[in-house]
N, C-alpha and C positions, 0 to 999 in steps of 0.2 A: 071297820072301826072308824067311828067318829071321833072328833075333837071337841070339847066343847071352849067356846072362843067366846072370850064377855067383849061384846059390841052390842054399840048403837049407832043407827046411824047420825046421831049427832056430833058423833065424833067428827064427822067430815067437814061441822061447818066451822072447824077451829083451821082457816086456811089463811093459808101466806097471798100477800099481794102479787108477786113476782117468787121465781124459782126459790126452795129454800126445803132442806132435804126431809124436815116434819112437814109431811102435806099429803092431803086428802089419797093424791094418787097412789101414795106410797098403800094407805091403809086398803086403797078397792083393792090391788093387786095380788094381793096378800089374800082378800076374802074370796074373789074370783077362782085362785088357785087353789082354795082350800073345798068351794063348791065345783068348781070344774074334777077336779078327784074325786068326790063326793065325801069327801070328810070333815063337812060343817053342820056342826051345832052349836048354833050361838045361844048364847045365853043373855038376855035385856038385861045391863044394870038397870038399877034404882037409882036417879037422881038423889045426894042429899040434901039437910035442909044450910042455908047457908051458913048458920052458928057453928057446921060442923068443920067447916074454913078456917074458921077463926079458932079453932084448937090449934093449928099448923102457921098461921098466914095472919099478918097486923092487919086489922079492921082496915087500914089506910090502901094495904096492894089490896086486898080482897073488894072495896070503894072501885077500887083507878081502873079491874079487871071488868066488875059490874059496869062499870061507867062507859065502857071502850066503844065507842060507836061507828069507829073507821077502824082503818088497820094502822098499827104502828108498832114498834121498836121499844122493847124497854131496857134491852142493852142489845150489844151483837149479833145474840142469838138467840133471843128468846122474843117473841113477836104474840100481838093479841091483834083480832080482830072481834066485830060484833058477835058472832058463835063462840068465842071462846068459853066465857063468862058458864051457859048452859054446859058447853064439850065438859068443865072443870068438872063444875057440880056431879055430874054424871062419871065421869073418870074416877074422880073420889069417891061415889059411892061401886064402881067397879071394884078399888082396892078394898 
């Protein structure tokens, strides 16, 4: 029996600068153990388009998220890097 797992791998390029418990490594591990069992079937989201942000998200965060070209902080715990921006896009059209 298989699982079917909605991944891409552009999920990985939403990573942290330094340690920070959302991070890539967390999501290989997870996909490793699920192929090493042999109970992967991923399923490719679909990117959406970015008007679809803006149902959820003020034109202004969904700008700063686009715009992110280094890594940084946008409070304590929640961090963007330049992958984010696509990781999003793609996450939302997973949900």
């Amino acid at each position: 029996m298989a699982f079917s797992v909605i991944y891409s791998s552009v999920f990985l390029e939403h990573r942290p600068k330094d340690y920070h418990p959302e991070n890539p490594e967390r999501v290989l591990r997870a996909v490793k153990a699920l192929q090493r069992l042999n109970l992967w079937k991923p399923i490719e989201p679909v990117p959406v388009p970015e008007e679809e942000l803006l149902k959820v998200h003020s034109k202004e965060y969904v700008e700063l998220i686009r715009e992110s070209r280094t890594f940084s902080y946008l409070d304590p715990d929640t961090y963007v890097s330049p992958g984010t921006f696509e990781a999003a896009l793609t996450a939302f059209g997973a949900s």
